[in-house]
Backbone as XML, in Angstrom:
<?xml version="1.0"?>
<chain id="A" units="angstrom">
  <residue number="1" name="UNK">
    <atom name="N" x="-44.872" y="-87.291" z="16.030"/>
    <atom name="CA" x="-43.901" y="-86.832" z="17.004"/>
    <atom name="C" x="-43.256" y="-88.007" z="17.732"/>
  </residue>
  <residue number="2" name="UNK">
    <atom name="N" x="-44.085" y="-89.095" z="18.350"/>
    <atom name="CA" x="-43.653" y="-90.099" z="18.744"/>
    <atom name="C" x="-42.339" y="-91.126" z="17.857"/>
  </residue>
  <residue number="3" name="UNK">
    <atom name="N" x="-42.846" y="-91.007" z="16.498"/>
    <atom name="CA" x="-41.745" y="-91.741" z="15.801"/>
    <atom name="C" x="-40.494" y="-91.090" z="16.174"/>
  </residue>
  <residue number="4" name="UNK">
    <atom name="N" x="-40.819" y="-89.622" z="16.032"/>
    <atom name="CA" x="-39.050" y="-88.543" z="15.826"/>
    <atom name="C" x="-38.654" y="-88.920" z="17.057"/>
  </residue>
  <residue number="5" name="UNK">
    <atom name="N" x="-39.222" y="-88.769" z="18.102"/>
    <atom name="CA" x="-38.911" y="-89.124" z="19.112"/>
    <atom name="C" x="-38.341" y="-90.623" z="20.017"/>
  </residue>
  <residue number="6" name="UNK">
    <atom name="N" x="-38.925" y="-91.699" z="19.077"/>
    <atom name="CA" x="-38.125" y="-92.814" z="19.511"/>
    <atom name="C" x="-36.580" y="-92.921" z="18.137"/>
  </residue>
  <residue number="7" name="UNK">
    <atom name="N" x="-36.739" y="-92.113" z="17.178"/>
    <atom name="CA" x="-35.897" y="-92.104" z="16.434"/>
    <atom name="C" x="-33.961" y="-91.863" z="17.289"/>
  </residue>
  <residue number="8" name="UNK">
    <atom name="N" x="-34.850" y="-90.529" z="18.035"/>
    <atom name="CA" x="-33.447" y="-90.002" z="18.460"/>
    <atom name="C" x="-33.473" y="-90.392" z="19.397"/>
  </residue>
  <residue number="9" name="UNK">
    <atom name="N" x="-34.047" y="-91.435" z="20.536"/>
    <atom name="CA" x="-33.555" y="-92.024" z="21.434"/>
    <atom name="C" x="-33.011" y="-93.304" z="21.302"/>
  </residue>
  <residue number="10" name="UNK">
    <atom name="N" x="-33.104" y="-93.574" z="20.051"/>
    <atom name="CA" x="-32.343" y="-94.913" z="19.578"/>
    <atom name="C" x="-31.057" y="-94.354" z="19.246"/>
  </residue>
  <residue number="11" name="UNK">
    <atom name="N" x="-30.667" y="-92.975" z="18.624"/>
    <atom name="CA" x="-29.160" y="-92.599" z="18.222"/>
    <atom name="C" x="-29.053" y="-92.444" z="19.116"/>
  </residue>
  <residue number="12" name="UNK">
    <atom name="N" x="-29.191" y="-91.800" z="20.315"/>
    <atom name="CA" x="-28.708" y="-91.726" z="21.765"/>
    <atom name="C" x="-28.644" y="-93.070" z="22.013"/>
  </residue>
  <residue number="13" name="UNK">
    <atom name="N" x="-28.795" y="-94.102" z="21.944"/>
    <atom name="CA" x="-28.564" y="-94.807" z="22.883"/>
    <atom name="C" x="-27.236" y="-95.788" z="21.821"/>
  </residue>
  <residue number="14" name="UNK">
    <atom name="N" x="-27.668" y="-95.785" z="20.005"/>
    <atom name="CA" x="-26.345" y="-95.938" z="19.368"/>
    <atom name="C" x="-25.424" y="-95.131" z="19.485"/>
  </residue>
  <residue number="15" name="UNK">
    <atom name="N" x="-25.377" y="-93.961" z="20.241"/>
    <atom name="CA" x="-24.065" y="-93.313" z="20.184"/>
    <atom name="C" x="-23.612" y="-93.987" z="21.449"/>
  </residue>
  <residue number="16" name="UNK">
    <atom name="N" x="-24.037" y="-94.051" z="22.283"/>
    <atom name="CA" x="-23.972" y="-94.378" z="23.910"/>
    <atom name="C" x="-22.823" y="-96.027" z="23.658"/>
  </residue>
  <residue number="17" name="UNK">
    <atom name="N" x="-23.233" y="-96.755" z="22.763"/>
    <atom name="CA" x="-22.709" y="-97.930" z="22.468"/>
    <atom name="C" x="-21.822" y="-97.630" z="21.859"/>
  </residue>
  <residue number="18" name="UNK">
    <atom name="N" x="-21.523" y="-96.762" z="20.901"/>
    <atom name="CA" x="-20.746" y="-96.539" z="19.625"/>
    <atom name="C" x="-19.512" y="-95.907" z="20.653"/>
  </residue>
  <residue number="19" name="UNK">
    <atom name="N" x="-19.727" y="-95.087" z="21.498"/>
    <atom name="CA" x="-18.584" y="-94.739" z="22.710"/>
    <atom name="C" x="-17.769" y="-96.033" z="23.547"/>
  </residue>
  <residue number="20" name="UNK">
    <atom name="N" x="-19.131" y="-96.980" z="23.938"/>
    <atom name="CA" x="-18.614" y="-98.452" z="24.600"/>
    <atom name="C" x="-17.544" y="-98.736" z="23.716"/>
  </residue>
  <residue number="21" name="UNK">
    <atom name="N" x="-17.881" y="-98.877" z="22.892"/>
    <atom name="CA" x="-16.657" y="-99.917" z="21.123"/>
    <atom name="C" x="-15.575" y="-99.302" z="20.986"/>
  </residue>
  <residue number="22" name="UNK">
    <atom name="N" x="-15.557" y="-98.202" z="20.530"/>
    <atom name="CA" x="-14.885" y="-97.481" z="19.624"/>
    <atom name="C" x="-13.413" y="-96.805" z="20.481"/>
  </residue>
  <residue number="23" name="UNK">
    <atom name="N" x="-12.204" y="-96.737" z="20.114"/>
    <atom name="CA" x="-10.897" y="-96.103" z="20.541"/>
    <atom name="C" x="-11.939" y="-94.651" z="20.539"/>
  </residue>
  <residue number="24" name="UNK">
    <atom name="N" x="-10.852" y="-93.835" z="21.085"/>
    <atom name="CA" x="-11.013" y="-92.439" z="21.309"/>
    <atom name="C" x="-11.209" y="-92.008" z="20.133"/>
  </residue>
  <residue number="25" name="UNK">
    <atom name="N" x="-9.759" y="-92.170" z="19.522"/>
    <atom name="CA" x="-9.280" y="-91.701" z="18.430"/>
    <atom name="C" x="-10.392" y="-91.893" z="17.724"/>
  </residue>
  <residue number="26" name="UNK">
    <atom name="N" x="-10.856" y="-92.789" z="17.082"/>
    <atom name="CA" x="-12.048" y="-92.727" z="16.096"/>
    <atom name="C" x="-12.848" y="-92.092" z="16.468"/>
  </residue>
  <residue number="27" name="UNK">
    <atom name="N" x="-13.489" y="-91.845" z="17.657"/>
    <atom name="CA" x="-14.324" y="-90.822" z="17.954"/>
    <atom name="C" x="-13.932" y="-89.667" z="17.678"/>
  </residue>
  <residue number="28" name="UNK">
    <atom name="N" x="-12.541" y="-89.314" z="17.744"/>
    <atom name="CA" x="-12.677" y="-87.746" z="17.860"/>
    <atom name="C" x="-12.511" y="-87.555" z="16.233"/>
  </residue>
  <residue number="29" name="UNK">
    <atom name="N" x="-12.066" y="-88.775" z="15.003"/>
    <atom name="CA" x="-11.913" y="-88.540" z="13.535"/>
    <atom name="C" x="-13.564" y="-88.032" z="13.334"/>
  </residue>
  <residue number="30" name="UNK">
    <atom name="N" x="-14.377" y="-88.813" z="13.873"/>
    <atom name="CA" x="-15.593" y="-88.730" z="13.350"/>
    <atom name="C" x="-16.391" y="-87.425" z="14.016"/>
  </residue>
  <residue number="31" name="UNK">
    <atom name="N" x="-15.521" y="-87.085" z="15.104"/>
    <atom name="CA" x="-16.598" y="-85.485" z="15.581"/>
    <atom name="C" x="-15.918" y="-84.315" z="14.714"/>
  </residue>
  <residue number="32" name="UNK">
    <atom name="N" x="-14.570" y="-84.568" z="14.273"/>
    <atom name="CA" x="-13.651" y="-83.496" z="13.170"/>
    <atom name="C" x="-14.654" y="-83.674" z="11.854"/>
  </residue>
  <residue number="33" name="UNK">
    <atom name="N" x="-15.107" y="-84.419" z="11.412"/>
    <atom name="CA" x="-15.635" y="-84.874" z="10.014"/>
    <atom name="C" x="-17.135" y="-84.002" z="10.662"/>
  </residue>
  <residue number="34" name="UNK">
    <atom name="N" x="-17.893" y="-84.511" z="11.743"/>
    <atom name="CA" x="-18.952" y="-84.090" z="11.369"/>
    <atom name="C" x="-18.873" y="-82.269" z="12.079"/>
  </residue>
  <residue number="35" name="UNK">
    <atom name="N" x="-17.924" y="-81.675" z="12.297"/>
    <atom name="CA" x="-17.343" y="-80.342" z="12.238"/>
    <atom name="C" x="-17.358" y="-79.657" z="11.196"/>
  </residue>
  <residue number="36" name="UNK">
    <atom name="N" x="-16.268" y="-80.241" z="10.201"/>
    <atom name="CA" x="-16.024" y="-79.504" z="9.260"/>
    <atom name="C" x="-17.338" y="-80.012" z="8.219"/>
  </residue>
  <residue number="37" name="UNK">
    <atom name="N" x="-18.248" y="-80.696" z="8.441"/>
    <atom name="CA" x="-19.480" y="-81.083" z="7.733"/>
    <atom name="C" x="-20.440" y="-79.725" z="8.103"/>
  </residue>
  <residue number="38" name="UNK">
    <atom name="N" x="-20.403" y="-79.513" z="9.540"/>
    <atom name="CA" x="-21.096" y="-78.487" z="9.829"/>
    <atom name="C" x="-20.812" y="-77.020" z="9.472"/>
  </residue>
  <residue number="39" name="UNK">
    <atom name="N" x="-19.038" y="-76.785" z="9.312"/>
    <atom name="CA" x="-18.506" y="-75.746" z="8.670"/>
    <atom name="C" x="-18.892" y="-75.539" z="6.890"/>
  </residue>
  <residue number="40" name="UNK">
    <atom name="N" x="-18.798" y="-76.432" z="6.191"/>
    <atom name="CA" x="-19.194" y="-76.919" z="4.571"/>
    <atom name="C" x="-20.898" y="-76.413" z="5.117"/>
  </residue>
  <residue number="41" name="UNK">
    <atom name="N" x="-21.779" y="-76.724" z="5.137"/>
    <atom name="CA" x="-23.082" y="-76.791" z="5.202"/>
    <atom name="C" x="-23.376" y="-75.097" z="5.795"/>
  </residue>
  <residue number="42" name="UNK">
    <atom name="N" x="-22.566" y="-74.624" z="6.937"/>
    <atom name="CA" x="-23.023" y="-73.597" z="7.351"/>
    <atom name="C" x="-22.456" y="-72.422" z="5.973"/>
  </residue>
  <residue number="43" name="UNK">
    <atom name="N" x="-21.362" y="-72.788" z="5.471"/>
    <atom name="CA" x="-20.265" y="-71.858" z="4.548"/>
    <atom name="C" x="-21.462" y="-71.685" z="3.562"/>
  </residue>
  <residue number="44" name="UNK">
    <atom name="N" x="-22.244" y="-72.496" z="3.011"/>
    <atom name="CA" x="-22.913" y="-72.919" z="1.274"/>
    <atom name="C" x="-24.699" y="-72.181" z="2.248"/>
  </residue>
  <residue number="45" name="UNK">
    <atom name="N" x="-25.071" y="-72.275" z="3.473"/>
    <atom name="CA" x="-26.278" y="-70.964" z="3.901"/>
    <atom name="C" x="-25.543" y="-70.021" z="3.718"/>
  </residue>
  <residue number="46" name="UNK">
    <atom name="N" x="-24.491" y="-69.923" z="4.028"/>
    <atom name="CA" x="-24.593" y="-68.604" z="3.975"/>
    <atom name="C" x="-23.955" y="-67.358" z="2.673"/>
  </residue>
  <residue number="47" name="UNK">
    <atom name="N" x="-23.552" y="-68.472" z="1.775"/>
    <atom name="CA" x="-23.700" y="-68.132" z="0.216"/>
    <atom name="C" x="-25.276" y="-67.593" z="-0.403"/>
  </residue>
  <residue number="48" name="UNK">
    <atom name="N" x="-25.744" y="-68.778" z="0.031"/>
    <atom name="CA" x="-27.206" y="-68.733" z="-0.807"/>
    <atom name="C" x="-28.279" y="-67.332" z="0.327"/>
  </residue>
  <residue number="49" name="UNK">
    <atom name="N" x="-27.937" y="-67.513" z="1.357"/>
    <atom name="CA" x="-28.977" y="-66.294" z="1.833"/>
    <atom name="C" x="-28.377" y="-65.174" z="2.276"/>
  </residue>
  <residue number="50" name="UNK">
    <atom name="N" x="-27.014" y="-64.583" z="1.928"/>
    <atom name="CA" x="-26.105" y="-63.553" z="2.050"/>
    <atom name="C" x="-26.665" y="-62.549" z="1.434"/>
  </residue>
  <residue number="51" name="UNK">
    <atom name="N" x="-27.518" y="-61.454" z="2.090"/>
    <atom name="CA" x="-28.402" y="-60.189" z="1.615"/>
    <atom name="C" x="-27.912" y="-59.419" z="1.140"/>
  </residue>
  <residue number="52" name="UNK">
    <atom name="N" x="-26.542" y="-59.531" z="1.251"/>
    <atom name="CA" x="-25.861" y="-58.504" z="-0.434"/>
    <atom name="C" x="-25.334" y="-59.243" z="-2.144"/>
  </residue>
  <residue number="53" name="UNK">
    <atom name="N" x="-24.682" y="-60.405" z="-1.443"/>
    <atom name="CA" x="-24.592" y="-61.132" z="-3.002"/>
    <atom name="C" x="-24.895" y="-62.335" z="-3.117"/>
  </residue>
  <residue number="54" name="UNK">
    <atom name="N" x="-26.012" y="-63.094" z="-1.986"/>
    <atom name="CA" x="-26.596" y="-64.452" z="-1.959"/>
    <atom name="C" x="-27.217" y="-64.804" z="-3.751"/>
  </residue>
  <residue number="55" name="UNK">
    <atom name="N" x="-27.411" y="-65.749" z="-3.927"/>
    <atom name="CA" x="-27.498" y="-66.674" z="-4.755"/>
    <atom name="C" x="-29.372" y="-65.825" z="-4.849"/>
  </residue>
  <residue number="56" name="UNK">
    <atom name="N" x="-30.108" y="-66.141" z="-3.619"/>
    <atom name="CA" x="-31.050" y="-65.355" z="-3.809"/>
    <atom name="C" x="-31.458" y="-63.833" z="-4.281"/>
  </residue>
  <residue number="57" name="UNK">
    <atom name="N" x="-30.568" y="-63.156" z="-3.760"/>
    <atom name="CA" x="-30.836" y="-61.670" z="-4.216"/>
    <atom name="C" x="-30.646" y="-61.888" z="-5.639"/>
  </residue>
  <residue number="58" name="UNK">
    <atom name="N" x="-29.292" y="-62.835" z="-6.037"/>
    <atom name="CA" x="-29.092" y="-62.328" z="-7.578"/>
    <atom name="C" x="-29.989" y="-62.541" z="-8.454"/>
  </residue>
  <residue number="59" name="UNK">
    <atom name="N" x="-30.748" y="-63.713" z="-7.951"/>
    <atom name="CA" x="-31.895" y="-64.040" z="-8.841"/>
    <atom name="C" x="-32.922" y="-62.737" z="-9.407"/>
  </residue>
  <residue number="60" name="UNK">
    <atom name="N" x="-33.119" y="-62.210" z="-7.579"/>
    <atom name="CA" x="-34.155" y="-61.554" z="-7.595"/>
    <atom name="C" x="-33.948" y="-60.497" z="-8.246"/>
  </residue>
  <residue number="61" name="UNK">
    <atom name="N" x="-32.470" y="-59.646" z="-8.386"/>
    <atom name="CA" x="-31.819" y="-58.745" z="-9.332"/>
    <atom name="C" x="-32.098" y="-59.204" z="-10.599"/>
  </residue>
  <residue number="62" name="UNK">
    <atom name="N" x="-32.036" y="-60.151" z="-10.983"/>
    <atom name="CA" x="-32.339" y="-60.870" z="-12.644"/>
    <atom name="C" x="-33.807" y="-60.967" z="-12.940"/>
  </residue>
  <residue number="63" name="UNK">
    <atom name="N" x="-34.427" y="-61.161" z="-12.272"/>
    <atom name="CA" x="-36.383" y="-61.133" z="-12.498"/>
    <atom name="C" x="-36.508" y="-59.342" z="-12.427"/>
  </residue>
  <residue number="64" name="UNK">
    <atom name="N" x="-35.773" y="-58.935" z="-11.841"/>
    <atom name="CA" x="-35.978" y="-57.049" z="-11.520"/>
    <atom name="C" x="-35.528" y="-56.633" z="-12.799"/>
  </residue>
  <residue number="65" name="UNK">
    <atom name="N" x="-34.397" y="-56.854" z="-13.312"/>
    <atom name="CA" x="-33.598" y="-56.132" z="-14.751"/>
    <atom name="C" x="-34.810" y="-56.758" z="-15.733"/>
  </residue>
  <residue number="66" name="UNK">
    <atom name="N" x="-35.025" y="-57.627" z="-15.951"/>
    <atom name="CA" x="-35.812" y="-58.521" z="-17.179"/>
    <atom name="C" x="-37.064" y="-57.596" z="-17.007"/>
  </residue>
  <residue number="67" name="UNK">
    <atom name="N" x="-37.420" y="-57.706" z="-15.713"/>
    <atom name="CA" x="-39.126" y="-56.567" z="-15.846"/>
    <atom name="C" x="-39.031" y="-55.267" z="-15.891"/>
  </residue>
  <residue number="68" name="UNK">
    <atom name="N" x="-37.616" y="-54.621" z="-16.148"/>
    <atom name="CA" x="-37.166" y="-53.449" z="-16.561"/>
    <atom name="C" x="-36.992" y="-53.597" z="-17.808"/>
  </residue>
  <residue number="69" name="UNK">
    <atom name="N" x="-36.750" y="-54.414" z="-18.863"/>
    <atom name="CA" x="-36.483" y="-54.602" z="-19.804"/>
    <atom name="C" x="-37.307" y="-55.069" z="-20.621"/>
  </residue>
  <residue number="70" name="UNK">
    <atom name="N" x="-38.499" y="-54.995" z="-20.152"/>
    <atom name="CA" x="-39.504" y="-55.862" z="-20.779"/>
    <atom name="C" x="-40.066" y="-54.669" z="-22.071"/>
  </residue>
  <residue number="71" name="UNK">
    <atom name="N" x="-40.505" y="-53.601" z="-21.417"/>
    <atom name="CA" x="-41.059" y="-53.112" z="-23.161"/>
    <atom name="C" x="-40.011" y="-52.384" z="-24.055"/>
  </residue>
  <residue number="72" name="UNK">
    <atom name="N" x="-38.508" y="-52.710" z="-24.164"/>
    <atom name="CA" x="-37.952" y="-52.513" z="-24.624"/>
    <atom name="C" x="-37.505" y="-53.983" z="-25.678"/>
  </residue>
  <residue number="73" name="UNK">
    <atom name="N" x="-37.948" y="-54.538" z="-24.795"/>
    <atom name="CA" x="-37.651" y="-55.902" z="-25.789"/>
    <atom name="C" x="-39.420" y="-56.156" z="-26.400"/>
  </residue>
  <residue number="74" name="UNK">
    <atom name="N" x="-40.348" y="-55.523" z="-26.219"/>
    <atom name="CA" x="-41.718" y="-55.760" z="-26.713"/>
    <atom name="C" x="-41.403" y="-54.815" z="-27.848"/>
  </residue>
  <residue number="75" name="UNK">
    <atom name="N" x="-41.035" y="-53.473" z="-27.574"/>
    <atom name="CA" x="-40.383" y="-52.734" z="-29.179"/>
    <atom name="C" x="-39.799" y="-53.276" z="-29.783"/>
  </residue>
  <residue number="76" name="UNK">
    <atom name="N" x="-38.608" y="-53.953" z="-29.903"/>
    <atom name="CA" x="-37.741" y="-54.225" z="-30.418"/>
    <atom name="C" x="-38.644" y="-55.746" z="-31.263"/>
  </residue>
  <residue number="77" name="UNK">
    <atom name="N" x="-39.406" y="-56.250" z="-30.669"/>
    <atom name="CA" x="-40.017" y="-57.496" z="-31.167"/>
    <atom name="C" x="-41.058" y="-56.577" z="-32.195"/>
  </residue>
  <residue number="78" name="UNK">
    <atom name="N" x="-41.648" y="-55.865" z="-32.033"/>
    <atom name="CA" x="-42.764" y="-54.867" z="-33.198"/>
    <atom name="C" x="-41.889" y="-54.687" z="-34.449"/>
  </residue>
  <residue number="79" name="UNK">
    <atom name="N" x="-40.714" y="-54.216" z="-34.153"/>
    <atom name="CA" x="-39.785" y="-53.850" z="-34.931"/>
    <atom name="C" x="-39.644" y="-55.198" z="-36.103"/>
  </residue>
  <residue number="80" name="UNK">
    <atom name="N" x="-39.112" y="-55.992" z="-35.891"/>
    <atom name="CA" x="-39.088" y="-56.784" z="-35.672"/>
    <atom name="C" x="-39.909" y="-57.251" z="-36.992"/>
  </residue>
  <residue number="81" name="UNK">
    <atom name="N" x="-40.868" y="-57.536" z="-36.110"/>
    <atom name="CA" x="-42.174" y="-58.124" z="-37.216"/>
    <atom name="C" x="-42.512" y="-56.968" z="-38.334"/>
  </residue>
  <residue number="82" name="UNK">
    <atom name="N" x="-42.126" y="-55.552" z="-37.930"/>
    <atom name="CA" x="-42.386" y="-54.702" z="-38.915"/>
    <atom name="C" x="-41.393" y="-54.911" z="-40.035"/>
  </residue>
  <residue number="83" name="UNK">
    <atom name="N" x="-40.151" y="-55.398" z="-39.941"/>
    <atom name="CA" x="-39.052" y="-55.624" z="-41.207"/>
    <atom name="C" x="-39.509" y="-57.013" z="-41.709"/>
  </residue>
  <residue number="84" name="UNK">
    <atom name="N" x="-40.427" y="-58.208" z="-41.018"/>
    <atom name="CA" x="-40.713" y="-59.125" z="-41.703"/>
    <atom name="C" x="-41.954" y="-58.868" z="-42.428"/>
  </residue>
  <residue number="85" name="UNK">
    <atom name="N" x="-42.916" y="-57.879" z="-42.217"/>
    <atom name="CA" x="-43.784" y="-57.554" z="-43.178"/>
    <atom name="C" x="-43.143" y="-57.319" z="-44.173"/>
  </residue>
  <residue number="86" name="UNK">
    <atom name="N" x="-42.583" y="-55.901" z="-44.130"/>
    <atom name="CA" x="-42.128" y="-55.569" z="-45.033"/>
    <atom name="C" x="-41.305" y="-56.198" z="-46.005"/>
  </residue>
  <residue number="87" name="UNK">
    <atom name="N" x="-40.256" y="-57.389" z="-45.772"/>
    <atom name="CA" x="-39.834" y="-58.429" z="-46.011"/>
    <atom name="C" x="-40.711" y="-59.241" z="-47.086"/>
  </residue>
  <residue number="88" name="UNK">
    <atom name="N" x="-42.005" y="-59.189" z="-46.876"/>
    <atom name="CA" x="-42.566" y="-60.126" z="-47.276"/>
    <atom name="C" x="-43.521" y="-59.408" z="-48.295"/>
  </residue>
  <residue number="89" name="UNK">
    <atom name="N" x="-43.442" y="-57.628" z="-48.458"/>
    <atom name="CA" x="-44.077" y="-57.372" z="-49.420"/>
    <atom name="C" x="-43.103" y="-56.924" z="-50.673"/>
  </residue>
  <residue number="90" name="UNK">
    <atom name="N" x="-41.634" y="-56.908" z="-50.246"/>
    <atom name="CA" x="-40.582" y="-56.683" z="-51.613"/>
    <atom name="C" x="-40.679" y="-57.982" z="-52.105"/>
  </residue>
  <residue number="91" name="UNK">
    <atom name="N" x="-41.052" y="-59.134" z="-51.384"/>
    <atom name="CA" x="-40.668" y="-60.524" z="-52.166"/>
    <atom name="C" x="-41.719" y="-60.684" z="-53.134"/>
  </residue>
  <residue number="92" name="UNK">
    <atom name="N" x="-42.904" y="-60.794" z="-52.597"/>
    <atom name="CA" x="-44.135" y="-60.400" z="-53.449"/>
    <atom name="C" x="-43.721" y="-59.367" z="-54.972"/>
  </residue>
  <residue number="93" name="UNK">
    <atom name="N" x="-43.615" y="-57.970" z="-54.221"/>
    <atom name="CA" x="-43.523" y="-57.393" z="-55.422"/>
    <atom name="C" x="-42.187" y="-57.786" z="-56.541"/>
  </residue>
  <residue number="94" name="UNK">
    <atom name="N" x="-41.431" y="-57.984" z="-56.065"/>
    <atom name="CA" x="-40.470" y="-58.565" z="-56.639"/>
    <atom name="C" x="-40.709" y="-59.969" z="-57.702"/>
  </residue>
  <residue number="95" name="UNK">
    <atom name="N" x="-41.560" y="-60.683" z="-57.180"/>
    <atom name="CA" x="-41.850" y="-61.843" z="-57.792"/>
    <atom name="C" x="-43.000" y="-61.273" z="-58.891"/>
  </residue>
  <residue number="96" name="UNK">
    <atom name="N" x="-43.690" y="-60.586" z="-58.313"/>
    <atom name="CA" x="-45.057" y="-60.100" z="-59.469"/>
    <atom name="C" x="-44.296" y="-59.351" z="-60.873"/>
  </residue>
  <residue number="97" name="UNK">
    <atom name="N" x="-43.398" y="-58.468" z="-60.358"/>
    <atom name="CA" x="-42.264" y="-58.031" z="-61.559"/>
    <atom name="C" x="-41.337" y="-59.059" z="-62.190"/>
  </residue>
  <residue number="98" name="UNK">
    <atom name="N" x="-41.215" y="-60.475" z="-61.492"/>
    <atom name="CA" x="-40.238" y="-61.345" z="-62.306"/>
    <atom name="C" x="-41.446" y="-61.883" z="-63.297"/>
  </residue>
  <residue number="99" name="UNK">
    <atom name="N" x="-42.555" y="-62.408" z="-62.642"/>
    <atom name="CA" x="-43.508" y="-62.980" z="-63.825"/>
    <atom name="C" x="-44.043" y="-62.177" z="-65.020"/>
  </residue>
  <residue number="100" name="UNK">
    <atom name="N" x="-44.004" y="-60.984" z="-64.355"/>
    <atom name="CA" x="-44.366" y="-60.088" z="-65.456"/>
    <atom name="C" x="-43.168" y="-59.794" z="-66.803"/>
  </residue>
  <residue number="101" name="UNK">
    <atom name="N" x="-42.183" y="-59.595" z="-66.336"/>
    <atom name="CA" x="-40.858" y="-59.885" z="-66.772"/>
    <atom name="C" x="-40.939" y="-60.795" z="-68.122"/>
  </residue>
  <residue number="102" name="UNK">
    <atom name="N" x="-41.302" y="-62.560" z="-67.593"/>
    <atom name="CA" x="-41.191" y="-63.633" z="-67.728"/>
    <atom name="C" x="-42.118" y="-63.367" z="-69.277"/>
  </residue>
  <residue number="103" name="UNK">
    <atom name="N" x="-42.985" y="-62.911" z="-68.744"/>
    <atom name="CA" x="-44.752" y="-62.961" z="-69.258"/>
    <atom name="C" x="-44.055" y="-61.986" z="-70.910"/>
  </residue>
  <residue number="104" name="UNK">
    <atom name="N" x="-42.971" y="-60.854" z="-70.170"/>
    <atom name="CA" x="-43.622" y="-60.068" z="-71.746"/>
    <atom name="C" x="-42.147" y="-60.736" z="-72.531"/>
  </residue>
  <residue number="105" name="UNK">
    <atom name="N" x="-41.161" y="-61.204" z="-72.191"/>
    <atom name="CA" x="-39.934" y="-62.088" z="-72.752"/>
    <atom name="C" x="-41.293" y="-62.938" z="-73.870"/>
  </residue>
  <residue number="106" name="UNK">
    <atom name="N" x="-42.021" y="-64.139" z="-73.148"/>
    <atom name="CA" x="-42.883" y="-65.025" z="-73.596"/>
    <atom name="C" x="-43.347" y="-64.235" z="-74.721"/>
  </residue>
  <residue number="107" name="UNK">
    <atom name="N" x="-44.325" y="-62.698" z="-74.624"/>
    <atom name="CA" x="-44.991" y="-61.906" z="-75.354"/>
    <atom name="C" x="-44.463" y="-61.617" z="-76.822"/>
  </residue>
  <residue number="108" name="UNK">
    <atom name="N" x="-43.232" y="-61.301" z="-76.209"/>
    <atom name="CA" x="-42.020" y="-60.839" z="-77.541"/>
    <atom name="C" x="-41.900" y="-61.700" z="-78.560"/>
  </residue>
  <residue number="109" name="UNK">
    <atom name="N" x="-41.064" y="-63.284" z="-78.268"/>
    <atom name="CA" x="-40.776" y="-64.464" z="-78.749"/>
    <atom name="C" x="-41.899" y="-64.717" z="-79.363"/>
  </residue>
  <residue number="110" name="UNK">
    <atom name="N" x="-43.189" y="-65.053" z="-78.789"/>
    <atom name="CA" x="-44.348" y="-65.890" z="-79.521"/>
    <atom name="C" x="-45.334" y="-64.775" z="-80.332"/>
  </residue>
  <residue number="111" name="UNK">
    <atom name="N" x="-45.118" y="-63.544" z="-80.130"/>
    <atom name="CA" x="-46.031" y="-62.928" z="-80.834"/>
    <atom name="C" x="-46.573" y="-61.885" z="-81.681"/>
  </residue>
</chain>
């Protein structure tokens, strides 16, 4: 606490000087700047925590739809793996009928 505290009694006492130095005019460029700094900064809170279309809700709308959507996309993944089984037993049979194929061509020719 002590540090924060000699912190900002040192800007108090650089502003205190920075008033001694400085034309008006530059003072008042630099209280417009840190204005519209405070307008920018307050504008972008109140984007992000705006309880109807903040940056936060939408998220939280997007984690809500996805866990609505979840065993519809767990079907769709069964599915899924059920056409790659199956996939994988026409190739099989398919191949067991080409060798066999192969086998009685060979049968014919040599015998």
């Amino acid at each position: 606490m002590k540090a924060q505290k000699d912190i900002i009694e040192k800007m108090a006492r650089d502003l205190k000087d920075l008033k001694k130095t400085q034309p008006n005019g530059e003072l008042k460029r630099i209280e417009e700047c840190i204005n519209r700094l405070d307008k920018t900064v307050t504008s972008i809170h109140d984007k992000i925590m705006d309880p109807e279309s903040g940056l936060i809700v939408q998220t939280n709308k997007n984690t809500a739809f996805r866990e609505t959507c979840e065993p519809e996309r767990e079907a769709l993944i069964e599915k899924f793996n059920g056409v790659l089984r199956w996939k994988k037993v026409i190739e099989w049979g398919l191949g067991v009928l080409f060798v066999a194929f192969v086998g009685g061509i060979i049968k014919i020719y040599v015998g």
